[in-house]
C-alpha positions in Angstrom: -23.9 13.4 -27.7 -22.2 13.0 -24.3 -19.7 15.6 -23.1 -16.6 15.0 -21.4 -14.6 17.8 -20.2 -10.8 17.0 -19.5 -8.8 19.4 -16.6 -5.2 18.6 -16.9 -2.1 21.3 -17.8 -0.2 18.2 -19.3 -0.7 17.9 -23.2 0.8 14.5 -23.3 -2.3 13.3 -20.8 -4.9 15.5 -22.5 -3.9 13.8 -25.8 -3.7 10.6 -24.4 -7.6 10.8 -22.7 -8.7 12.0 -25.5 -7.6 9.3 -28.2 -8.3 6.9 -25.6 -12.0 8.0 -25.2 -12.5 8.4 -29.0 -11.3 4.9 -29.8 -13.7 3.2 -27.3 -16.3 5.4 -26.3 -18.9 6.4 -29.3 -21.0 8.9 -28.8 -18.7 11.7 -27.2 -17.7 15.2 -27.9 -14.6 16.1 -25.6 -13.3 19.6 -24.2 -10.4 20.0 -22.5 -8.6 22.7 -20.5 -4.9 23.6 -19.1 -6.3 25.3 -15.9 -8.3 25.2 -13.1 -9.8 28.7 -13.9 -10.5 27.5 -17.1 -11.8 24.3 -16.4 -14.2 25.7 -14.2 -15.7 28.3 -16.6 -15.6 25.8 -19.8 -17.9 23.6 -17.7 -20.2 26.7 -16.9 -20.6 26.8 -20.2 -20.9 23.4 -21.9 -22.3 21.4 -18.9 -20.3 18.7 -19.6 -22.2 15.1 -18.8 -18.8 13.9 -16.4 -15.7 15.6 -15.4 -11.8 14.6 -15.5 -9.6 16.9 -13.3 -6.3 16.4 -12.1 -5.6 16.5 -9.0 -1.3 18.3 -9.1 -2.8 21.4 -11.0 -0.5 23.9 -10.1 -2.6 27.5 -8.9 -5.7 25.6 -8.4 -5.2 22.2 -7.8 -8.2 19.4 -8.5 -9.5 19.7 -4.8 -10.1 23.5 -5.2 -11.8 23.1 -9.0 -14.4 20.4 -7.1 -14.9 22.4 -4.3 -15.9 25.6 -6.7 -17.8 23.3 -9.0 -19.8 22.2 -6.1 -20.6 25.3 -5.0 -22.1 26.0 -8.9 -26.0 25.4 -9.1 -25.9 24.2 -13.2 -22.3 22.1 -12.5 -22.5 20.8 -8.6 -24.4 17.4 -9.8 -21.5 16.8 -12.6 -20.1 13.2 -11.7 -16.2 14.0 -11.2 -13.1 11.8 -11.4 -10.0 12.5 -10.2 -6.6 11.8 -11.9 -3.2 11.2 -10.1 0.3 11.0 -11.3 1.2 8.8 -8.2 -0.2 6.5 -6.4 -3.0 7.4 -3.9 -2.8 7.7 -0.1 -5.5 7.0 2.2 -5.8 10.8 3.1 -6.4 11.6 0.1 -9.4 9.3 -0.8 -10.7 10.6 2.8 -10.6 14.1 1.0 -11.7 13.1 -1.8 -15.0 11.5 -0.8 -15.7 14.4 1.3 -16.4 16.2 -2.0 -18.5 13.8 -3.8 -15.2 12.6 -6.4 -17.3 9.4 -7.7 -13.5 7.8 -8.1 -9.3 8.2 -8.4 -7.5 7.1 -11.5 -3.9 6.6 -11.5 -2.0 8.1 -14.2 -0.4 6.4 -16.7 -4.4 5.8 -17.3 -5.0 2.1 -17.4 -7.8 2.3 -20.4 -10.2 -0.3 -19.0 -10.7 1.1 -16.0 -11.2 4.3 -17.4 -13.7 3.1 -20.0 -15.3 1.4 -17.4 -15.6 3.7 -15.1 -16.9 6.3 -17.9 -19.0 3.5 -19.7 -21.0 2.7 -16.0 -21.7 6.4 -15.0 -23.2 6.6 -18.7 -25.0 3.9 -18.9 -26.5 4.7 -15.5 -27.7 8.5 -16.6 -28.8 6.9 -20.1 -30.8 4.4 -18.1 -32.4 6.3 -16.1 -33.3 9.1 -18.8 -34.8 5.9 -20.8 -36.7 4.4 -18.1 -38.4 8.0 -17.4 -39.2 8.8 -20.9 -41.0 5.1 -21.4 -42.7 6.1 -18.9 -43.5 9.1 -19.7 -44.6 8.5 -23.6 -46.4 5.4 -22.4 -48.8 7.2 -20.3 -49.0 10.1 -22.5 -49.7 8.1 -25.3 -52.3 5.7 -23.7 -54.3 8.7 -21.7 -54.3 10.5 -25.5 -56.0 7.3 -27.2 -57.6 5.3 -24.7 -60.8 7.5 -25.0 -60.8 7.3 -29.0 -60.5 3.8 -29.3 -63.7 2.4 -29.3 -65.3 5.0 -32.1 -62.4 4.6 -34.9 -60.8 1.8 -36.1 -58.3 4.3 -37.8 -57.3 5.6 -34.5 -56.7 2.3 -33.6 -54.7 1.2 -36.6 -52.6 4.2 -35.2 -52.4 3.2 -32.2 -51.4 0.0 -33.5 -48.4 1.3 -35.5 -46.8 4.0 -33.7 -46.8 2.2 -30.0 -43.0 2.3 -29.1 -44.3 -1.4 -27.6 -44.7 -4.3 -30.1 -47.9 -5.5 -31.0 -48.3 -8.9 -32.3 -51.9 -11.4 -33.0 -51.2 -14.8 -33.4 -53.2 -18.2 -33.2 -53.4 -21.1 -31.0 -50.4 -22.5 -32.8 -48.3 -19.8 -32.3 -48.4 -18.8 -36.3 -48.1 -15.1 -36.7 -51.2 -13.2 -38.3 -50.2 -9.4 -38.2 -47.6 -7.5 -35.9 -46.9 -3.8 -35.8 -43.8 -1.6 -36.6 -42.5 -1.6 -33.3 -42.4 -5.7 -33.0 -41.0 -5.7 -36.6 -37.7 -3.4 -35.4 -38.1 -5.7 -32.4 -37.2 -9.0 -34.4 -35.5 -7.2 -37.0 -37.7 -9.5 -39.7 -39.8 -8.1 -42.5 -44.0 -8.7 -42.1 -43.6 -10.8 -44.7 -41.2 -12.8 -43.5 -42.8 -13.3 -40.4 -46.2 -14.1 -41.7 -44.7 -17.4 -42.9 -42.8 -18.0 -39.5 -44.1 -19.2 -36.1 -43.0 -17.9 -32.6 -41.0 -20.8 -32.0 -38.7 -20.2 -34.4 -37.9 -17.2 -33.4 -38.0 -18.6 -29.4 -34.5 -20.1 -27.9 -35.4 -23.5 -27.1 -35.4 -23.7 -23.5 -38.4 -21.1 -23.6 -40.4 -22.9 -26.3 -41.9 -25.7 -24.0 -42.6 -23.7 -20.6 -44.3 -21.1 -22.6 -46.7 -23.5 -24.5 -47.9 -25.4 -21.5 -47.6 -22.4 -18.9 -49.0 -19.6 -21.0 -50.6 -21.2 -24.5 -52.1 -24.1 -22.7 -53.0 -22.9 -19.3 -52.9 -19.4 -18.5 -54.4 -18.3 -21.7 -57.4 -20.7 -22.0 -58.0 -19.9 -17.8 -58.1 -16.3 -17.2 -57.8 -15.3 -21.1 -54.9 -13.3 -19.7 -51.3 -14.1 -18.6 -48.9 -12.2 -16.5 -46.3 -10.5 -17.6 -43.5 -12.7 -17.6 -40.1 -12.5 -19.5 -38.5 -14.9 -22.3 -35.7 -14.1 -25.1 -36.4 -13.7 -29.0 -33.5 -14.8 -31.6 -33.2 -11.5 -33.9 -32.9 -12.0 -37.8 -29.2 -11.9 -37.4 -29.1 -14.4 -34.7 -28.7 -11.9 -31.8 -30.8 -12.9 -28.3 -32.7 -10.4 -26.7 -34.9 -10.3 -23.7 -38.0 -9.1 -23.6 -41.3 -8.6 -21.6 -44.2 -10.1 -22.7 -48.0 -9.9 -21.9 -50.6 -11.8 -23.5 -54.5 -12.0 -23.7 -57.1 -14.6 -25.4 -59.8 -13.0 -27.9 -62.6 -14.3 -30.2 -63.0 -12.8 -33.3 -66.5 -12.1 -35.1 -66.2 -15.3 -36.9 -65.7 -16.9 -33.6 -62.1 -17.9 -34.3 -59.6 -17.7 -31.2 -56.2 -15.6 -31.2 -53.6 -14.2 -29.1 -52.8 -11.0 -29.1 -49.7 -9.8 -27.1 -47.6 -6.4 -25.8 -44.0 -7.3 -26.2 -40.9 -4.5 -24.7 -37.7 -4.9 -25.7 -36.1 -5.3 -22.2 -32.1 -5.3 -23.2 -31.6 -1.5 -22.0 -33.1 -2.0 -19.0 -31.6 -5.4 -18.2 -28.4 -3.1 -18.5 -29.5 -0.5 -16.5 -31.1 -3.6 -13.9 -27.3 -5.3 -14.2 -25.8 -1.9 -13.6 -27.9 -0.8 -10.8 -27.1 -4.5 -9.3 -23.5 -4.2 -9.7 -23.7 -0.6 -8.1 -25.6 -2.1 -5.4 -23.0 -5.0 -4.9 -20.6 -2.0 -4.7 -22.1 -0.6 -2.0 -23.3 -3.5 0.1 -19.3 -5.2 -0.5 -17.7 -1.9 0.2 -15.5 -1.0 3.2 -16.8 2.2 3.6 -19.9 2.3 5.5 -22.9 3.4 3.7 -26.4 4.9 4.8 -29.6 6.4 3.8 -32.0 8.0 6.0 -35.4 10.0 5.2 -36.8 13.5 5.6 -37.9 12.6 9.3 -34.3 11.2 10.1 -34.6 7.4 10.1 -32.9 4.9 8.6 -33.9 3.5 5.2 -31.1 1.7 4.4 -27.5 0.8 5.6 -24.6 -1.6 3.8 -22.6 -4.4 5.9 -20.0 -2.4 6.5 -21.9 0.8 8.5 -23.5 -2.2 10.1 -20.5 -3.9 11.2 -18.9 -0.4 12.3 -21.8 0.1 15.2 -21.7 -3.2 16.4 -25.0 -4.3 14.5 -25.9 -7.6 13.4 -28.5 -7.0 10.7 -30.6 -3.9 9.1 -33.8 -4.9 11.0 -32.0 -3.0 14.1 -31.5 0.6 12.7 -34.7 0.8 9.6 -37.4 2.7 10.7 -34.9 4.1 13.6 -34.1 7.5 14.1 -30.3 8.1 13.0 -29.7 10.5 16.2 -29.0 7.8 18.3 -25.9 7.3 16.6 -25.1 10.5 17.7 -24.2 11.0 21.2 -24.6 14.9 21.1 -27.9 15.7 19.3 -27.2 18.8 18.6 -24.9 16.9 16.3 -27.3 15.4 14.6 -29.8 18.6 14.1 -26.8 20.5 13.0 -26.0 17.6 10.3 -29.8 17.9 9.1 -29.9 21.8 9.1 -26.6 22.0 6.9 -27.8 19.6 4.7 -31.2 21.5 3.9 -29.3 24.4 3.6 -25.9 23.5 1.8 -26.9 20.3 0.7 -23.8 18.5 1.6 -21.9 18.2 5.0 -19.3 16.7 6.1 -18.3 16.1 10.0 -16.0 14.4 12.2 -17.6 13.4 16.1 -16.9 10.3 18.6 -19.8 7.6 18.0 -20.6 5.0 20.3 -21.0 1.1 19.2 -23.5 -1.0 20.6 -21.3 -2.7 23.3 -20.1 0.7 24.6 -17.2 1.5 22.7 -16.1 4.8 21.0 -14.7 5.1 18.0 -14.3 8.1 15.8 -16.2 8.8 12.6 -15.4 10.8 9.1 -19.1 11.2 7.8 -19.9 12.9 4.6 -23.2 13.7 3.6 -25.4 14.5 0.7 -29.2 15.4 0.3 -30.8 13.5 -2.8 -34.4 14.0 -4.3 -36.5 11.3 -5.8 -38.5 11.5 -8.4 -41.5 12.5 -6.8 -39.8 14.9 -4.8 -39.2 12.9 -1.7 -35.7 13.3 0.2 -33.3 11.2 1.4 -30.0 11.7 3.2 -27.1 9.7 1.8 -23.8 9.4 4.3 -20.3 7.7 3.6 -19.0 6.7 6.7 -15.2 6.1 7.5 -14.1 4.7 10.9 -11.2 6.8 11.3 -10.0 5.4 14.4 -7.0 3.5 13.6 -6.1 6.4 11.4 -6.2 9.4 14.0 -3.8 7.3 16.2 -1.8 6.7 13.2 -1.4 10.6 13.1 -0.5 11.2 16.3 1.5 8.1 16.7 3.4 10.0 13.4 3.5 12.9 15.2 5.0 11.6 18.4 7.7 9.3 15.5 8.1 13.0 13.5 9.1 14.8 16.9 11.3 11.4 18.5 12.5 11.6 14.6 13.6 15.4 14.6 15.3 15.1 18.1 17.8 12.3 17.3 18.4 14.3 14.3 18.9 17.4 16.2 21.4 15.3 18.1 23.0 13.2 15.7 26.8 14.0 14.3 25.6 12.3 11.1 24.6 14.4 8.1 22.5 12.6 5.8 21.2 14.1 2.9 19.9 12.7 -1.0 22.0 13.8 -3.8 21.4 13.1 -7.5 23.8 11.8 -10.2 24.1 15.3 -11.9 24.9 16.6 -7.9 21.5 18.4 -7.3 20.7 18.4 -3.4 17.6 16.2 -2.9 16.9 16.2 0.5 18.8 17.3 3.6 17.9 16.0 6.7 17.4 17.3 10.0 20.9 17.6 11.6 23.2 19.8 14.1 24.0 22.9 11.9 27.1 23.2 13.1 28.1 20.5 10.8 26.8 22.3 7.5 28.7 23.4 5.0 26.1 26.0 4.7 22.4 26.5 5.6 19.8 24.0 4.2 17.4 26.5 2.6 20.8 27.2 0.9 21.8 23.8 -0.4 18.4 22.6 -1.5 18.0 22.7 -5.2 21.7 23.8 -5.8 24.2 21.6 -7.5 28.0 20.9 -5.7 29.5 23.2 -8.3 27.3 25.6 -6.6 28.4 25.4 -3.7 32.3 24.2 -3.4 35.4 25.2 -5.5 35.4 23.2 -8.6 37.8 20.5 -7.8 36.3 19.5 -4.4 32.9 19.4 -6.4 34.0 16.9 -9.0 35.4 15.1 -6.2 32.2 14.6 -4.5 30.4 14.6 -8.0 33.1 11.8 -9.4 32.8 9.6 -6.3 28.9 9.7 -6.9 28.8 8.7 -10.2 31.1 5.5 -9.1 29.0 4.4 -6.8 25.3 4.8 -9.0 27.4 3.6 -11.3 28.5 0.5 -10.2 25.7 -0.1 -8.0 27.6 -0.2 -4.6 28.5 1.3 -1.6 31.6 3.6 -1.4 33.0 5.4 1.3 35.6 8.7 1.2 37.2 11.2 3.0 37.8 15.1 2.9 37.8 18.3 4.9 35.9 20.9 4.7 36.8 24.8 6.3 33.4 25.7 8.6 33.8 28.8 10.5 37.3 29.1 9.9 38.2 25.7 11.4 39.2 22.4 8.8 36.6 19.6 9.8 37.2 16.0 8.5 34.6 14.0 7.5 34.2 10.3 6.8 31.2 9.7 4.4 29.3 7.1 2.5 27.4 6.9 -0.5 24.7 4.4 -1.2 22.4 4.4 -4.2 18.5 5.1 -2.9 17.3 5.2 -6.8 19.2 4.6 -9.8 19.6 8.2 -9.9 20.5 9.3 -6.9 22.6 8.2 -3.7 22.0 8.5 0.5 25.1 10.5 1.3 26.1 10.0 5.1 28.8 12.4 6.2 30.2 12.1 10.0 32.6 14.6 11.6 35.8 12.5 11.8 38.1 15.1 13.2 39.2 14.1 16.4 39.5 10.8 15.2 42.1 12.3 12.4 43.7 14.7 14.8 43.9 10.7 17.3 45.6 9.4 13.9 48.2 12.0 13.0 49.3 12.2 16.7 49.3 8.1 16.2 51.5 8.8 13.5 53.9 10.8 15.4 54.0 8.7 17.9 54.8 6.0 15.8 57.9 7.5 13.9 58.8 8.3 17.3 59.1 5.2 18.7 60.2 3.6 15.6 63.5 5.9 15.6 63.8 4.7 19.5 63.7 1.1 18.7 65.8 1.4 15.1 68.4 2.7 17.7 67.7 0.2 20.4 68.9 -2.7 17.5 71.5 -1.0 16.6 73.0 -0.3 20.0 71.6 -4.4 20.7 73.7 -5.2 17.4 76.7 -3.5 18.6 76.8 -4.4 21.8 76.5 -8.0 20.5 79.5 -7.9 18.3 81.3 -6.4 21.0 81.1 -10.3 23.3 81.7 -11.8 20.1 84.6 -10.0 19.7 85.5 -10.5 22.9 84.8 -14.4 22.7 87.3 -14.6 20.0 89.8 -13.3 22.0 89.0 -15.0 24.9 88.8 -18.1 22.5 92.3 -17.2 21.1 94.2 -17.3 24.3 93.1 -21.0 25.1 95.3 -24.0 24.0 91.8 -26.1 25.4 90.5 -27.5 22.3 86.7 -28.0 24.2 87.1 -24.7 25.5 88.1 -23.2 21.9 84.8 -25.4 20.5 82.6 -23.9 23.1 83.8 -20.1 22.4 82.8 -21.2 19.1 79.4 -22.1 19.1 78.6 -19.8 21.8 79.2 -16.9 19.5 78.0 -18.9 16.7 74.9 -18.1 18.7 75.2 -14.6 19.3 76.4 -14.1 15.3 72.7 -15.7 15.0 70.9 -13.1 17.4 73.0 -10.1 16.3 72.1 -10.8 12.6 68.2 -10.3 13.6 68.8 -7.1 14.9 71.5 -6.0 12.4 68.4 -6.6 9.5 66.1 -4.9 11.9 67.9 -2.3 11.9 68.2 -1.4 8.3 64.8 -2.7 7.6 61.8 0.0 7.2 59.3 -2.9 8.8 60.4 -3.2 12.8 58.4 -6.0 12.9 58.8 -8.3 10.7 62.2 -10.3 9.4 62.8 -11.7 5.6 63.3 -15.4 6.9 64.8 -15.6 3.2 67.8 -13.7 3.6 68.6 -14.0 7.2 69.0 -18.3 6.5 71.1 -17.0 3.1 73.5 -14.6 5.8 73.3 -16.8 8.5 74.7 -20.0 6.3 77.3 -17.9 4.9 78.5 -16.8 8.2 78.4 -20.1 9.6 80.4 -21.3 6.8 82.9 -19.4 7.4 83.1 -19.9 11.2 83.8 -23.2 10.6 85.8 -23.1 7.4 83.7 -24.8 5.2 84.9 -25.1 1.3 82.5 -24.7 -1.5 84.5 -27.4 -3.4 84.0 -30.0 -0.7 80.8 -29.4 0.5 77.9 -27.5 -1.3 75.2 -26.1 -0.9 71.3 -26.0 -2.2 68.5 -23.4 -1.2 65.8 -23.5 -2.1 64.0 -20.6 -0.5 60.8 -18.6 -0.8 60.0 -15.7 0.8 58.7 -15.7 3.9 58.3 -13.2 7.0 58.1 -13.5 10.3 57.7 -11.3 13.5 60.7 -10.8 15.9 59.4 -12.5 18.7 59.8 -15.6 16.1 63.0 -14.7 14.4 66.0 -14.8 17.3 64.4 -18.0 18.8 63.8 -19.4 15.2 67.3 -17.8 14.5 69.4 -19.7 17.2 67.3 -23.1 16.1 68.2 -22.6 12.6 71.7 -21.6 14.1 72.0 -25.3 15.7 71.0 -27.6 12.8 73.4 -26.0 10.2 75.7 -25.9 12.7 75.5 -29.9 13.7 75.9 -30.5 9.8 78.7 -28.6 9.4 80.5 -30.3 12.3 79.0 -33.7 12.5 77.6 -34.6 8.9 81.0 -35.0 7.1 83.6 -36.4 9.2 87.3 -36.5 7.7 87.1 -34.0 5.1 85.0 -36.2 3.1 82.3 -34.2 0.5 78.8 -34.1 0.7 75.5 -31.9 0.0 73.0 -29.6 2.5 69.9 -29.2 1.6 67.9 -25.9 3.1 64.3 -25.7 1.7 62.0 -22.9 3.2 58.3 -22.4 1.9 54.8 -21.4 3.3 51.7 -22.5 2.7 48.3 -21.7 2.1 47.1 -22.0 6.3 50.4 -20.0 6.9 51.8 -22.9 8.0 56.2 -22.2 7.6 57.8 -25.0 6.7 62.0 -25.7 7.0 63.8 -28.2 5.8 67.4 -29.1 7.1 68.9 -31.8 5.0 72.7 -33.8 4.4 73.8 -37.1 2.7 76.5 -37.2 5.6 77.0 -39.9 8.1 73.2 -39.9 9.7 73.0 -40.9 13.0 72.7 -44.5 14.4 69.8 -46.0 14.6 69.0 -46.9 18.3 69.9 -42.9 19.1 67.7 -40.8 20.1 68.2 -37.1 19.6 65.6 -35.9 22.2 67.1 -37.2 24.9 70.8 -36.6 24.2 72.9 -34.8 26.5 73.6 -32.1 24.1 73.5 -28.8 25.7 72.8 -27.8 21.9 69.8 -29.8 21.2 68.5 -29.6 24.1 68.3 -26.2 24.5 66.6 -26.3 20.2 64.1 -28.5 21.4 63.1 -26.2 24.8 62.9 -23.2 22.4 60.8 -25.2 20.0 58.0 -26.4 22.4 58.3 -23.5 24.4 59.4 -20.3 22.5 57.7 -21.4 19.1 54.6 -23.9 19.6 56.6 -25.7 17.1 56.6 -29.2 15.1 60.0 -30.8 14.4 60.6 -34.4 13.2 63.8 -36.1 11.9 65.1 -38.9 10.5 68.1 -40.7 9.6 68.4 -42.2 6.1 71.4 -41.5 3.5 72.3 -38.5 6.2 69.8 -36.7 8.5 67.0 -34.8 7.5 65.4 -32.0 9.8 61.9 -31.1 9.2 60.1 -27.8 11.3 56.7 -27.0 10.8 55.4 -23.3 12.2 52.4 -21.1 12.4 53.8 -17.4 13.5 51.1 -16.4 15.6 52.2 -16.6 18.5 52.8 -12.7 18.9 51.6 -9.1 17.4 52.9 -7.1 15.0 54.9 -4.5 16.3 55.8 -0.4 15.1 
């Protein structure tokens, strides 16, 4: 019965091994313990056949319950495995082969490699216990008999039954005339079955003909012996075996010729053979570099990779070769020799030189092993360790670079969970922390802050694991009596738990709020500036009325006319500016609906005569746009209202304003009046009017206007207001 002890203080995984190891393992009696202390005196006590510890026990962890293991005379040849909860770095299997661990295991436990891994170290000790007790039996029982065998034939007939070997006679033909016990256990067939039976029925077909010409038909009748050579039998329930087979020729008194023949059921050690091959393969296919030297210090054996690591080509260069030339100090090498003698393990860490020259640096651990005669041998793992030393100090140069641009960043970046644990705090000014870090760590928000700011932080986490996205948020906090403003942002690491950024923001909201004041500032200045523009404006048309009034002139009285038709138009942008909250921007909408009333009644237009349809969306535009779009707008109403219905006689105007989807303004000025003819052009009257529209248009505006005449006169302005930035 095979023991397994298991060293884990996690029920669920003690349960788990356990069941697993019952349901696929036969054979095995399994302990278990919670702790280290434990562990170690449960093994003192049962000697278990292989050890499972895990490595995260808490007061001793696995490393410590190896090292005390080893250190135990009745426990320190124990084969040991280690089991992890998370996935296995390369310093730990560097620590881990330092103490002999045979192998690492991840947990959750993947059940054929655990099997195998149990199954192969069994197989190997079972093998190996096997393989000495044949041997053992084999000789005791021979050296018992030998002498006794020629003065009783009942000593031979007991020979004959109890050899653990099986025993057959058969004749030239193969036919069976009498086997022993052993060779009936062998086959599995009754004597009496198999004194009806031949040996090729009991022989896999591709045997049957190389063993009648090779053994029955030459060997045999030639030396009257064969060597021992290997075939298969087919068992009585159809099961192929291997076996070993050795045969001899004999005459019997009536001068009759048989075969008699030693037969060993081979299967066990074909196992152990395939085992010890696939250990082998292990080794010699393994990264790590292995060796074996003798008591006198030289080389007996080395795998490709300790080869490869020196600079070697093949094992003929280091066999029979003392191992202290891969030392450079020999006092290296005697010290490795003396510890081993003494402690029987060592493990040591030196600069080695390759063959070209080259250093590299060396993790070698070392075991002394006895044969079975007593001879010793000095196993070694060897790690080139090389790239991994740099790594280190390569780290540690990253770790210090690393903790001086924390020390100097503004940032605060720390790992907070979805039920508002602090994670993680990184390195950071602490001048920026709330509190201490050794404070915050392990502490929930509602720890730390008044509950309202907490569920503000906590709230804004949840939204953002959540939803699975980044979010960003502002707040103050009062550190050493001053209000700090921070800008931070939360992005989900796990789906538990977000990377909360934080930045001091302060002066940048201190910039902002004297932004703001500025602002209202100079918006008062500039709601005053359109008033007093507005006012002042009214005031000339006032006074161009009057003016106007005291003229008989007709062209003069016109000219008053649309000159303060124009200034109407300009005064009316700044009139709306001034009552608008927006100083930038004009509602194009109802500054065309003011602007057509007012020029409606400038020039005494009735409703009844001639009408009017708007159709208008709403559409903005900055005041660098609006007076030069105003006094455009001003000039084709205005040429309608004079020119499109001569004589009183009725008509329609059309205004249509829209935008679309590039931002492109469209406006469209329309009549049924008179039109214009057709061999006039407008852009090169002599209208002061029109020629001053089109100048504003392709200079002021970047605009596009087309007309044409047909049943009236239809305006069409196309628009993009970017010509200018938006304004306080």
């Amino acid at each position: 019965m095979k023991k397994i002890l298991i060293i884990d203080d996690q029920q669920e995984n003690l349960t788990a091994i356990e069941k697993l190891v019952h349901n696929y393992i036969s054979g095995c009696d399994v302990h278990t313990a919670t702790t280290g202390k434990e562990g170690v005196a449960v093994s003192q006590l049962e000697i278990p056949d292989l050890i499972l510890i895990n490595i995260n026990l808490p007061v001793m962890d696995g490393f410590e319950i190896c090292d005390k293991l080893k250190t135990i005379e009745s426990t320190k040849q124990i084969p040991i495995i280690f089991l992890s909860q998370n996935k296995v770095s390369s310093a730990i299997n560097i620590k881990s082969i330092k103490r002999g661990v045979n192998s690492i295991i991840t947990i959750p436990i993947d059940k054929i490699e655990l099997t195998t891994q149990i199954k192969v170290i069994f197989r190997l000790q079972e093998a190996e216990e096997r393989l000495r007790q044949d041997k053992t039996n084999l000789e005791k029982m021979f050296d018992d008999k030998a002498n006794e065998l020629h003065q009783s034939e009942e000593l031979y007939r007991s020979l004959f039954e109890e050899s653990f070997n099986g025993i057959i006679f058969v004749t030239k033909e193969g036919e069976f005339v009498v086997c022993n016990n052993a060779y009936i256990k062998i086959t599995g067939y009754s004597i009496e079955e198999l004194s009806s039976m031949d040996l090729n029925q009991i022989t896999p077909v591709e045997f049957q003909e190389w063993e009648r010409k090779e053994i029955f038909e030459k060997q045999l009748p030639q030396r009257g012996h064969s060597e021992t050579y290997e075939k298969e039998y087919i068992k009585k329930n159809g099961a192929i075996i291997p076996v070993e087979v050795t045969s001899h020729k004999m005459k019997t008194d009536s001068g009759d010729i048989l075969y008699w023949s030693l037969v060993r059921d081979i299967s066990e050690r074909r196992k152990a053979e395939d085992e010890i091959k696939l250990l082998n393969n292990t080794f010699e296919d393994s990264i790590n570099g292995f060796s074996i030297i003798d008591s006198k210090g030289k080389f007996v054996y080395a795998n490709k990779a300790y080869l490869q690591m020196w600079g070697l080509e093949n094992l003929n260069e280091i066999v029979g070769k003392s191992s202290a030339s891969h030392f450079d100090n020999p006092l290296d090498h005697l010290t490795m020799i003396t510890k081993l003698e003494e402690f029987g393990q060592y493990l040591t860490e030196y600069v080695a030189k390759r063959k070209n020259g080259t250093n590299f640096e060396v993790l070698m651990s070392s075991h002394l092993h006895r044969s079975a005669n007593n001879d010793i041998f000095y196993v070694s793992t060897s790690l080139d360790v090389t790239d991994h030393r740099n790594a280190e100090k390569e780290l540690r140069r990253s770790e210090t670079r690393l903790l001086s641009l924390f020390n100097s960043m503004t940032d605060i970046v720390m790992e907070i969970d979805y039920s508002g644990y602090y994670l993680y705090i990184a390195p950071t000014n602490a001048n920026l922390l709330f509190m201490p870090s050794k404070h915050l760590l392990g502490k929930k928000l509602n720890d730390i802050y008044p509950k309202p700011q907490a569920d503000k932080f906590l709230n804004f986490i949840k939204e953002c694991l959540n939803k699975n996205t980044t979010g960003t948020m502002e707040y103050p906090l009062v550190i050493k009596d001053k209000i700090v403003w921070f800008e931070a942002r939360a992005t989900p690491r796990t789906k538990s738990s977000v990377l909360f950024i934080a930045r001091d923001v302060t002066i940048r909201k201190q910039a902002e709020e004297q932004i703001k004041k500025d602002l209202k500032e100079k918006s008062t200045l500039l709601q005053e500036l359109y008033h007093r523009t507005k006012n002042n404006m009214q005031v000339i048309s006032s006074m161009l009325k009057m003016q106007s009034m005291r003229s008989e002139d007709k062209f003069i009285h016109e000219s008053f006319k649309e000159i303060n038709n124009k200034i109407i138009a300009m005064s009316l942008v700044h009139q709306k500016l001034y009552r608008a909250q927006d100083l930038s921007n004009i509602d194009l909408k109802e500054y065309i609906e003011e602007l057509v009333d007012l020029l409606m009644q400038s020039y005494d237009i009735r409703p009844e005569i001639v009408s009017l349809s708007l159709e208008l969306e709403q559409v903005f535009v900055l005041i660098d746009s609006a007076v030069p779009l105003g006094l455009v707008l001003n000039e084709l109403i205005s040429n309608v209202f004079k020119h499109a219905f001569p004589n009183n006689n009725g008509g329609v105007i059309s205004l249509r304003l829209y935008k679309e989807r590039d931002d492109t303004i469209h406006i469209h000025v329309s009549d049924n009046g008179i039109g214009i003819k057709p061999d006039v052009d407008l852009h090169k009257a002599k209208n002061m009017g029109l020629q001053t529209m089109f100048s504003i248009i392709d200079y002021q505006l970047n605009a596009e206007i087309n007309y044409e005449s047909k049943n009236g006169l239809k305006w069409h302005l196309k628009l993009k207001d970017d010509l200018h930035e938006k304004r306080v």
